[in-house]
TILOBA-741780 format. One line per field, with one value per residue (C-alpha): residue number from 1; residue in three letters; x, y, z. Coordinates in Angstrom, 3 decimals. Each point is the difference from the previous one (the first is absolute). Layout:
<pts>
num: NUM:...
residu: ALA:...
x: X:...
y: Y:...
z: Z:...
</pts>
This chain:
<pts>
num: 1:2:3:4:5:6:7:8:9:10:11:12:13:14:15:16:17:18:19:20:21:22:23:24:25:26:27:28:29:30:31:32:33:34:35:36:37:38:39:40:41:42:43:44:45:46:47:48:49:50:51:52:53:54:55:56:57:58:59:60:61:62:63:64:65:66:67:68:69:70:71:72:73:74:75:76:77:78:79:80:81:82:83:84:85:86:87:88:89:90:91:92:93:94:95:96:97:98:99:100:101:102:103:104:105:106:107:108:109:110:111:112:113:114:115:116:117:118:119:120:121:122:123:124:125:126:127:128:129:130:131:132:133:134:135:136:137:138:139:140:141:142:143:144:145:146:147:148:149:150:151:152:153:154:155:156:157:158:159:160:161:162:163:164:165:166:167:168:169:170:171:172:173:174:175:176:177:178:179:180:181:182:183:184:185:186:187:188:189:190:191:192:193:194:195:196:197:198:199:200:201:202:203:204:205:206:207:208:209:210:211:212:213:214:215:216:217:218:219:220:221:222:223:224:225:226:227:228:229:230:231:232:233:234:235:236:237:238:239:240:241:242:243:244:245:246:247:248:249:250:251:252:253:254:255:256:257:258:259:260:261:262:263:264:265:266:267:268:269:270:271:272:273:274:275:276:277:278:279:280:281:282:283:284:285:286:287:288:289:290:291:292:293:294:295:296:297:298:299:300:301:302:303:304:305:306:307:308:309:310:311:312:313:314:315:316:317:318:319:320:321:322:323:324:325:326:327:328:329:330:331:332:333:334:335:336:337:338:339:340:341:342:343:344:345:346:347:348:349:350:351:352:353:354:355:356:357:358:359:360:361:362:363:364:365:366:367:368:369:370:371:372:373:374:375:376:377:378:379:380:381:382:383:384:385:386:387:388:389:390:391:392:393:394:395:396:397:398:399:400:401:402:403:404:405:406:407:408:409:410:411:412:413:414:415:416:417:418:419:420:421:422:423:424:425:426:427:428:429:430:431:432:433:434:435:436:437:438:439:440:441:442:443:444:445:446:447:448:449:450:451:452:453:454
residu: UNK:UNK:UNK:UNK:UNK:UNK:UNK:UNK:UNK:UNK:UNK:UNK:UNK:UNK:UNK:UNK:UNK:UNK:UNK:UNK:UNK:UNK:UNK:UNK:UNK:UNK:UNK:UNK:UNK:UNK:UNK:UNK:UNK:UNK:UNK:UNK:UNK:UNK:UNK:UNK:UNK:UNK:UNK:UNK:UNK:UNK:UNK:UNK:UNK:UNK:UNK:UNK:UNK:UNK:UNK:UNK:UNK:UNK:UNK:UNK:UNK:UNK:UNK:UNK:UNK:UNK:UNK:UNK:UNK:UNK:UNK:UNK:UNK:UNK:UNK:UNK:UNK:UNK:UNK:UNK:UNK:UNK:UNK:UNK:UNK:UNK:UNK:UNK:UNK:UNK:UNK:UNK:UNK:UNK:UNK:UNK:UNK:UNK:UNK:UNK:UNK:UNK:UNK:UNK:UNK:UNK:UNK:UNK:UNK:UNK:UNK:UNK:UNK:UNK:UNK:UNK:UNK:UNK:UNK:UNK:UNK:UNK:UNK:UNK:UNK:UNK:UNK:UNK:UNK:UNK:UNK:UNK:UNK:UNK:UNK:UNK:UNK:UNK:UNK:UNK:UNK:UNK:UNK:UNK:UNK:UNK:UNK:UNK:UNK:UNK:UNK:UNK:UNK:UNK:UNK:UNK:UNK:UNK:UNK:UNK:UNK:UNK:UNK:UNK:UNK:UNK:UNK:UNK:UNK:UNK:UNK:UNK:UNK:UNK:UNK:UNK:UNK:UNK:UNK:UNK:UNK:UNK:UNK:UNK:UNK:UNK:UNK:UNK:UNK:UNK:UNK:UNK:UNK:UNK:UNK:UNK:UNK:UNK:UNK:UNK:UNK:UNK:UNK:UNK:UNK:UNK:UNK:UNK:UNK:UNK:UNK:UNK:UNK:UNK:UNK:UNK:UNK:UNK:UNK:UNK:UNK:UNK:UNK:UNK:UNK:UNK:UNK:UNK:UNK:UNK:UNK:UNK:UNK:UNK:UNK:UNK:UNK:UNK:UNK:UNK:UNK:UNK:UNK:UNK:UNK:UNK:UNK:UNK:UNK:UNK:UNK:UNK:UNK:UNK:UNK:UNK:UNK:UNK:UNK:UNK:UNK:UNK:UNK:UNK:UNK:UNK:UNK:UNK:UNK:UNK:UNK:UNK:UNK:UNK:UNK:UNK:UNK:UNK:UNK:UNK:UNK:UNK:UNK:UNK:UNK:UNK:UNK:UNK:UNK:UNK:UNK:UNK:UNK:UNK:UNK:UNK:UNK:UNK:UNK:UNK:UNK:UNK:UNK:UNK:UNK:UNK:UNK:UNK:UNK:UNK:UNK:UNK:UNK:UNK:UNK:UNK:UNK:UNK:UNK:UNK:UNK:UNK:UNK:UNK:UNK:UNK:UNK:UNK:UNK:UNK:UNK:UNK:UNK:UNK:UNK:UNK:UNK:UNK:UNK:UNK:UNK:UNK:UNK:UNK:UNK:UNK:UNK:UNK:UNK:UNK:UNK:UNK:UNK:UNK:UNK:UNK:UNK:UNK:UNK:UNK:UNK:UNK:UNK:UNK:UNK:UNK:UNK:UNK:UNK:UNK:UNK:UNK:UNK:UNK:UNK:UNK:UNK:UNK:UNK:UNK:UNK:UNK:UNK:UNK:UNK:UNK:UNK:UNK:UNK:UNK:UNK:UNK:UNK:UNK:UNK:UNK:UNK:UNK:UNK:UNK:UNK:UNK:UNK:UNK:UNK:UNK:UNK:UNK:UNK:UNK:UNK:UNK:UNK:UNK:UNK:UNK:UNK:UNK:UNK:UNK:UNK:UNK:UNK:UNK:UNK:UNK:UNK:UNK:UNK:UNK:UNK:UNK:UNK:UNK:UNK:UNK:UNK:UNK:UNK:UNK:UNK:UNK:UNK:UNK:UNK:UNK:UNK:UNK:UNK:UNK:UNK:UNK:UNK:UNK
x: 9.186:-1.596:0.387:-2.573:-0.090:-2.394:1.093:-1.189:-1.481:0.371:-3.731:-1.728:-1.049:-4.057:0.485:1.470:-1.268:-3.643:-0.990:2.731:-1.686:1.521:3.959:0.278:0.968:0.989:3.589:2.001:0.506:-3.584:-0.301:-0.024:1.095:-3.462:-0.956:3.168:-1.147:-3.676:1.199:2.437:-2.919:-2.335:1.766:3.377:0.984:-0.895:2.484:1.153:1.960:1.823:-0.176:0.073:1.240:-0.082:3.088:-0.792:-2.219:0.399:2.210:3.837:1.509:2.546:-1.941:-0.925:-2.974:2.021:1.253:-3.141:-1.806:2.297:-0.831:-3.802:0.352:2.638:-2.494:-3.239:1.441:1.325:-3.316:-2.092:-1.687:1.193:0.381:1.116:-1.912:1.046:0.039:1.087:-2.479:-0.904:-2.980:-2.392:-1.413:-2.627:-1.507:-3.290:-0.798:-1.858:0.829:-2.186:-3.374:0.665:-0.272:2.359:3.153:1.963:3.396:1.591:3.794:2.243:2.655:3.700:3.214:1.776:3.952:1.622:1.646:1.773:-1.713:2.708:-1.156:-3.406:-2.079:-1.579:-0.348:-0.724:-2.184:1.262:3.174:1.046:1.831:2.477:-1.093:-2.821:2.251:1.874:-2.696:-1.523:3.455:0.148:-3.261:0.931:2.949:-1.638:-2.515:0.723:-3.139:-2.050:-2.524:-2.166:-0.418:1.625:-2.982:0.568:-1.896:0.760:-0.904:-1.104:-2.688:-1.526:-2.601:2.729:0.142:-3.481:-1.342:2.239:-1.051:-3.488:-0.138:1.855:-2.512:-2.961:0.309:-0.686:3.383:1.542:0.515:-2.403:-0.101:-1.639:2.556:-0.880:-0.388:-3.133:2.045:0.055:3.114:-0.327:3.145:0.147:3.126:0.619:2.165:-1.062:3.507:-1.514:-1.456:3.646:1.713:-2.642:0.558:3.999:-0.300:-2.457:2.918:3.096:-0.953:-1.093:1.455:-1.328:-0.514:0.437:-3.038:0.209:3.509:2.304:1.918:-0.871:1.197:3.530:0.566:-0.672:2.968:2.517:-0.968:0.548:3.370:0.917:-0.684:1.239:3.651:-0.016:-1.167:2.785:-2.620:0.763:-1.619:-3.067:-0.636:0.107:-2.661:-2.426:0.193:-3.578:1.591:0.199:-3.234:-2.516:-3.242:-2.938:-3.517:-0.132:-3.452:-0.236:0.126:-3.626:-1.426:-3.216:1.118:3.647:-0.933:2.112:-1.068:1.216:2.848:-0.236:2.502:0.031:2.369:1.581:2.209:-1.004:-0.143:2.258:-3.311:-2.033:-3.388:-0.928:3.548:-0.389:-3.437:2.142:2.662:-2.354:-1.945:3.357:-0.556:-3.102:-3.428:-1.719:-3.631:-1.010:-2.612:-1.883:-0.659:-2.872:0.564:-2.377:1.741:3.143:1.296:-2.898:0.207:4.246:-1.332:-1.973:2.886:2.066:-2.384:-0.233:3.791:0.330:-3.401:2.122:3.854:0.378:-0.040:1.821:2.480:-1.480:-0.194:-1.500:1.887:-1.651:2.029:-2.683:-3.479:-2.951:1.374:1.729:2.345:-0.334:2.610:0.287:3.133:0.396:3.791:0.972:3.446:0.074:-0.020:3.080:1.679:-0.133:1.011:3.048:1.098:0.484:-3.590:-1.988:-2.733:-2.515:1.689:-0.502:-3.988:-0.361:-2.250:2.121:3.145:-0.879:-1.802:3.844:2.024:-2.437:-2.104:2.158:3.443:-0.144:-3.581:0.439:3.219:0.632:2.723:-0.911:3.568:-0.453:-0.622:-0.145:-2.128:-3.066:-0.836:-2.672:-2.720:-1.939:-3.349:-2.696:-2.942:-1.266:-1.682:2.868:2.053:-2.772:0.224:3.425:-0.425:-2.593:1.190:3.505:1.688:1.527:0.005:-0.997:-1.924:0.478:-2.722:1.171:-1.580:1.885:2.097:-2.014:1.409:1.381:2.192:1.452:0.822:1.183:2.659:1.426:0.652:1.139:2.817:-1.111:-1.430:-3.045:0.356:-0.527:-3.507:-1.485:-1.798:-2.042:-1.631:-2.907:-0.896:3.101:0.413:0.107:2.974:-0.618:-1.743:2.932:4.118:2.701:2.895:3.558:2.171:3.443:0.352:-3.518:-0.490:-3.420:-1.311:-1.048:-3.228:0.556
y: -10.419:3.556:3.049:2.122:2.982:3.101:3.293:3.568:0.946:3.521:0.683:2.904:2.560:0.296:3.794:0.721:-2.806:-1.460:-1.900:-2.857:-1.134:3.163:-0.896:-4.008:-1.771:-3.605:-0.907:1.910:-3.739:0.609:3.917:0.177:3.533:1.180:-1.192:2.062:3.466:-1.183:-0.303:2.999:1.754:-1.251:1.821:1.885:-2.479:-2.888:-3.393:-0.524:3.397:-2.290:-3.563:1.060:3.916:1.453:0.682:3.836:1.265:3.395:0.765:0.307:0.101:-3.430:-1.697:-3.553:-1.910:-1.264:2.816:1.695:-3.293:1.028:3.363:0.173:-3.668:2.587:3.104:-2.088:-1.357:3.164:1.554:-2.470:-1.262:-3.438:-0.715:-2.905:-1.975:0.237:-3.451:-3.101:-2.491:-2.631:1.651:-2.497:0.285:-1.440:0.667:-0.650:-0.261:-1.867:-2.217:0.840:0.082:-3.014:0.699:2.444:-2.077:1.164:0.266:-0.102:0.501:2.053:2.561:-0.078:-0.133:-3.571:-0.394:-0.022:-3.480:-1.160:-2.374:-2.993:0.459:-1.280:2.117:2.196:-1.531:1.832:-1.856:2.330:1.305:3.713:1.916:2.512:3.625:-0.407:-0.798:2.853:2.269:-1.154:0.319:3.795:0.727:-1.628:2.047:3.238:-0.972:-2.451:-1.886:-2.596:2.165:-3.151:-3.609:-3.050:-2.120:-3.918:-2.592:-2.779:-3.391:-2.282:0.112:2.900:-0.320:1.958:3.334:-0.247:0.072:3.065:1.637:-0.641:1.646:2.954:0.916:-0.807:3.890:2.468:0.988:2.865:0.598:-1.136:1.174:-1.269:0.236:1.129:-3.656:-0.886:-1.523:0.432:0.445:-0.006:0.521:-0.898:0.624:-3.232:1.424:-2.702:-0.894:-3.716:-0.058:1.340:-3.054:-2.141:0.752:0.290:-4.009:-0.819:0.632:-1.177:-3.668:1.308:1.377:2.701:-0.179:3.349:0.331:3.901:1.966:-1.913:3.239:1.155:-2.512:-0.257:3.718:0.100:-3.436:2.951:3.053:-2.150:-1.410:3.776:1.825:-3.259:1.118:3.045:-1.194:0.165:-1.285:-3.042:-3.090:-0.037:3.384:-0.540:-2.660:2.290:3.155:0.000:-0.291:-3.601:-0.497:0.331:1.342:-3.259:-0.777:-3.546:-1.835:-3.951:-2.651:-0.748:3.186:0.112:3.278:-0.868:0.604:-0.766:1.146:-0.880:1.836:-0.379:0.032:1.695:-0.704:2.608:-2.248:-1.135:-4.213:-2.274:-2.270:0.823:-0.403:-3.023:-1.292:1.414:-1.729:-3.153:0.428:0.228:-2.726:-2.249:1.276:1.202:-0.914:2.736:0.917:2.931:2.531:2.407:3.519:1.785:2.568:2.083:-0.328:-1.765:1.272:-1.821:-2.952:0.270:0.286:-3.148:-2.063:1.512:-0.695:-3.514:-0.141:0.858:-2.219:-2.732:0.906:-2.294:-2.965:0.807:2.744:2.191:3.251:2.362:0.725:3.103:0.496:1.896:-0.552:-1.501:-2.618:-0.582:-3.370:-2.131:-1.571:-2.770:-1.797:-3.664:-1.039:-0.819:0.159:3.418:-0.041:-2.474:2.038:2.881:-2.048:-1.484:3.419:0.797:1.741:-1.578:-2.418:3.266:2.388:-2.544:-0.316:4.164:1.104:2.432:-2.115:-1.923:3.478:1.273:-2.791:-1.996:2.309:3.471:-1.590:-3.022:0.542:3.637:0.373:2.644:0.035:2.997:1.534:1.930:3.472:1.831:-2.576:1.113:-3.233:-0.385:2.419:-0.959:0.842:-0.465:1.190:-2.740:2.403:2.172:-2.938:-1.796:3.587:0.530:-2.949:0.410:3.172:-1.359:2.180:-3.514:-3.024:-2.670:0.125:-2.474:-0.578:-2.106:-0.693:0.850:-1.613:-1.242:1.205:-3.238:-0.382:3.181:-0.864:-3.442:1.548:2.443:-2.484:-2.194:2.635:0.958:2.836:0.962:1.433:3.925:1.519:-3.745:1.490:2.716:-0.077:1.954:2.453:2.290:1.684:3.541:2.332:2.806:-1.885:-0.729:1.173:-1.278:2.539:-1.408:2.277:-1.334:0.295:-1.298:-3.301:-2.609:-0.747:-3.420:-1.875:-1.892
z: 17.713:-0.918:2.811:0.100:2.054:0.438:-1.429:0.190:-3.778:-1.325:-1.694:-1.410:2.641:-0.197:1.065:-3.766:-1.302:0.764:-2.824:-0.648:-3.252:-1.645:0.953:-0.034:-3.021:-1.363:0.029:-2.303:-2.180:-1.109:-0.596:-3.534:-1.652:0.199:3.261:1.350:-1.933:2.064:2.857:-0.201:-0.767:2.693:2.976:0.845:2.771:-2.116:1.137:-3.947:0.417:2.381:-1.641:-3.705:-0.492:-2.945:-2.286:-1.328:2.595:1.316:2.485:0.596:-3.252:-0.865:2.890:-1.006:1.107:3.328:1.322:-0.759:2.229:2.709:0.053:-0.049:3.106:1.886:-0.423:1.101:2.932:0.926:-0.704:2.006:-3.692:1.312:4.115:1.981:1.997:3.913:0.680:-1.779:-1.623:-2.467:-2.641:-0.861:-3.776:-1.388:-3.934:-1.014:-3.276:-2.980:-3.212:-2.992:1.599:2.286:3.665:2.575:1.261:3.052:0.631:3.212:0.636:2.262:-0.332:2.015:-0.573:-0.587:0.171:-3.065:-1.075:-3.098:-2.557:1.025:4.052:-1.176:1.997:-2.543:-3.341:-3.210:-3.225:-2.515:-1.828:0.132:-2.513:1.094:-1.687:2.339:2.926:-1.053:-0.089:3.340:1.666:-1.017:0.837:4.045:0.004:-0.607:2.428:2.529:0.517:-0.821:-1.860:-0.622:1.089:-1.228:-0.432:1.422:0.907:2.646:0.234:2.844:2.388:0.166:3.401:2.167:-2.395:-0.912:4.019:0.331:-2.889:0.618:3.351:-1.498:-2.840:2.580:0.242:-2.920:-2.059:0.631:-4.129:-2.506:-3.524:-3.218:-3.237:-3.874:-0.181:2.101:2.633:3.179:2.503:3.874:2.805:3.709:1.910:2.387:3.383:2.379:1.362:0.728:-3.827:-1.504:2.002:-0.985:-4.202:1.044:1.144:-2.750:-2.510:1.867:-1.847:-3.124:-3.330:-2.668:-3.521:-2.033:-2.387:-0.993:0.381:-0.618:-1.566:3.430:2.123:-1.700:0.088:3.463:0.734:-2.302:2.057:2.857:-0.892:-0.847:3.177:1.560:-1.820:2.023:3.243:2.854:2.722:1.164:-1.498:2.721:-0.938:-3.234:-0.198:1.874:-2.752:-1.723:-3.471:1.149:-0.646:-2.556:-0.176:-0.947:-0.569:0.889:-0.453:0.678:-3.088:0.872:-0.038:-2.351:-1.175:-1.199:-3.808:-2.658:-4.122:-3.025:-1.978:-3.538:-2.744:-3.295:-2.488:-2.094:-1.774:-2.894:0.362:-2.318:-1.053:-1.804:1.478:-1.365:0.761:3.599:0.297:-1.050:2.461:2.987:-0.948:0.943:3.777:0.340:-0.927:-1.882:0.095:-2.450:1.814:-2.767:1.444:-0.324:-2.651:1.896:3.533:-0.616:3.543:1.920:-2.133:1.205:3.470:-0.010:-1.208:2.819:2.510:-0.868:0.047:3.667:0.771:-1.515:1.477:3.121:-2.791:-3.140:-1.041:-2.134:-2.299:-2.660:-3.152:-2.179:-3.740:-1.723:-1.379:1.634:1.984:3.001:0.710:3.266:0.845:2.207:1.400:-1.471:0.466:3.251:-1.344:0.060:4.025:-0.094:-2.359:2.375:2.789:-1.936:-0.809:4.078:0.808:3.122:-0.744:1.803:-2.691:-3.077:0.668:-0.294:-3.042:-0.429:-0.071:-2.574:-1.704:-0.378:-0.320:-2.490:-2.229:0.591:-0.610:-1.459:-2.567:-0.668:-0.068:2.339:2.653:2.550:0.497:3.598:0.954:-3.361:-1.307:-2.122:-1.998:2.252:1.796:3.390:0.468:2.445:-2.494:-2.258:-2.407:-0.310:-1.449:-1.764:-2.029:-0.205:-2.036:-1.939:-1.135:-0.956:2.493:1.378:-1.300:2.520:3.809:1.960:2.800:3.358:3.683:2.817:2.376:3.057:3.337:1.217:-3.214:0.530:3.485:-0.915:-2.775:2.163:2.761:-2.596:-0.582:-3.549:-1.204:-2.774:-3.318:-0.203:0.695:0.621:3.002:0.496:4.000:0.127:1.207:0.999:3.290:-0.454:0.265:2.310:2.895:2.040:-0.417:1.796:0.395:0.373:2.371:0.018:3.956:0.588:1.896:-0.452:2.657:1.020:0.439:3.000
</pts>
């Protein structure tokens, strides 16, 4: 199944740069405009000047944001900003980090390099649809500078005993990089070279596949700038399958890992509904059962809060969600036609696929109740959100017209869809946290070779 093989990561040289917490960021998929001016901000060798460039900023006039990303990767290499390490490895990762005020979870997953394989070889299997401005954008970005500048992150299923005793006796030592983000959470890295270990994770995986969870953009640029320099290549065949753009820089953690985190995405609705909302009320009583939950004029955001929590407490039984229209009440609404799973199943999804909340969220209240048909990539009928508040007030305030509230998928029914072949509406996942930009780079020299584990 999955190859995995050691690499040798181009990182930020301590000499110029001592304090990593100044030049890592998230992925560029979650830098919002102001978070990129931040991080611009926070240091000159920041990674977004890399991942997310800015259009405008000073420099060679008529440059856009990609070549301007190939310059300033080409001048820090060249100045030693960023180095390569001498010798190939695998990085182990792990996160630490906190929800609300509940206890610190760990983390624990490994960096390499894993051969690329197409979607139809059922090796690595995504959860998720892509749309193909971001592709677009990605591929530019690779072109300008060849490299995986951050991870795919995957997770693999199975049993885990093997990779866990190796990665055990690698973090028995102290990391060589640990950092704690503007976030509270912290980030430690080990670099595994124990020829015996490498083999060890190389077998672990020969039986196993991998399941995409973040970067999917990612993942599918990479196959294109693949099949590109592949075009060119006069090596023979052999040769060819040994270049590094082959393979694909991942963060794989197991299925069963405590820390494999997954929040809920939100949706706000900027369309205004057909129904009335009496009407709507109506038409969700033929599906649903509906419970009304007043909110505390004084703290209608805790009051929200409480009827979320109880919605997760309650999500390995029933499908359910929130539904805010205004004033001082919020809807529960709980799944009560077990038609609407054979529907889905009639109309060609897999039985795994039809029991998703947010299945039946879309194809049930979105399209069918509201009246909304999401048309793709320019879409803005609907807004996703990871802050309850915010769209609780967005609302309230009659900047948008409906919220709707909804747990999220459990790990194993992510798993199961992908390897059922199918793949998740947009933004139904959000795995938490992200691993960091900046920690580790893979560069992708067209003549270069990976080397092996065994």
């Amino acid at each position: 199944m999955a190859e995995i093989v050691p690499f040798r990561a181009l990182r930020y040289n301590p000499q110029f740069v001592p304090d990593l917490k100044l030049v890592v960021a998230p992925p560029y998929d979650v830098i919002s405009p102001e978070a990129q001016e931040r991080y611009h901000a926070r240091h000159p060798h920041n990674v977004v000047r890399l991942i997310l460039a800015k259009e405008g900023e000073e420099g060679t006039p008529g440059e856009d944001r990609y070549e301007r990303a190939a310059r300033t990767f080409a001048a820090w290499r060249a100045e030693g900003i960023l180095t390569r390490d001498p010798e190939p490895g695998i990085y182990v990762a792990e996160q630490e980090f906190s929800l609300g005020e509940g206890h610190r979870i760990r983390r624990r997953g490994f960096m390499a390099l894993v051969r690329l394989a197409a979607y139809d070889e059922k090796i690595v299997f995504p959860h998720e649809r892509t749309f193909a401005k971001y592709r677009e954008d990605r591929l530019r970005l690779m072109r300008a500078c060849p490299a995986n500048l951050d991870p795919v992150f995957s997770f693999y299923p199975g049993q885990d005993q093997p990779v866990r005793a190796i990665l055990d006796r690698c973090t028995e030592a102290d990391p060589q990089v640990q950092l704690l983000d503007e976030d509270g959470i912290r980030h430690r890295l080990w670099i595994l070279r124990d020829p015996a270990a490498l083999a060890g994770l190389a077998r672990a995986f020969r039986d196993r596949p991998v399941i995409i969870a973040d970067g999917h953009h990612r993942y599918e640029t990479a196959l294109n700038f693949r099949d590109e320099r592949r075009a060119r290549d006069s090596a023979p065949p052999e040769v060819q399958r040994r270049r590094l753009d082959n393979f694909v820089l991942m963060y794989l953690v197991s299925v069963g890992d405590p820390g494999l985190v997954i929040l809920p995405t939100h949706r706000v609705i900027r369309q205004r509904p057909v129904l009335a909302r009496e009407a709507l009320r109506q038409a969700l009583g033929r599906y649903f059962r509906v419970e009304a939950v007043p909110l505390d004029p004084d703290n209608p955001v805790m009051s929200l809060r409480i009827v979320l929590a109880d919605l997760h407490r309650r999500r390995r039984d029933a499908v359910l969600f929130g539904l805010y229209a205004g004033g001082q009440e919020v809807l529960v609404l709980e799944l009560g036609d077990e038609a609407v799973f054979r529907s889905l199943v009639a109309a060609g999804h897999s039985p795994e696929y039809a029991r998703l909340d947010v299945a039946i969220l879309h194809q049930v209240v979105i399209e069918q109740i509201l009246g909304i048909q999401p048309t793709g990539e320019a879409d803005d009928s609907i807004r996703y959100t990871r802050d309850e508040a915010a769209a609780l007030e967005a609302v309230a305030s009659g900047e948008t017209h409906l919220a709707l509230f909804q747990n999220p998928p459990r790990v194993e029914q992510v798993q199961a869809v992908a390897m059922a072949g199918e793949r998740m509406p947009q933004k139904s996942t959000f795995f938490y946290p992200k691993v960091l930009s900046g920690l580790v780079i893979n560069p992708l020299d067209p003549t270069e070779s990976a080397p092996t584990s065994t």
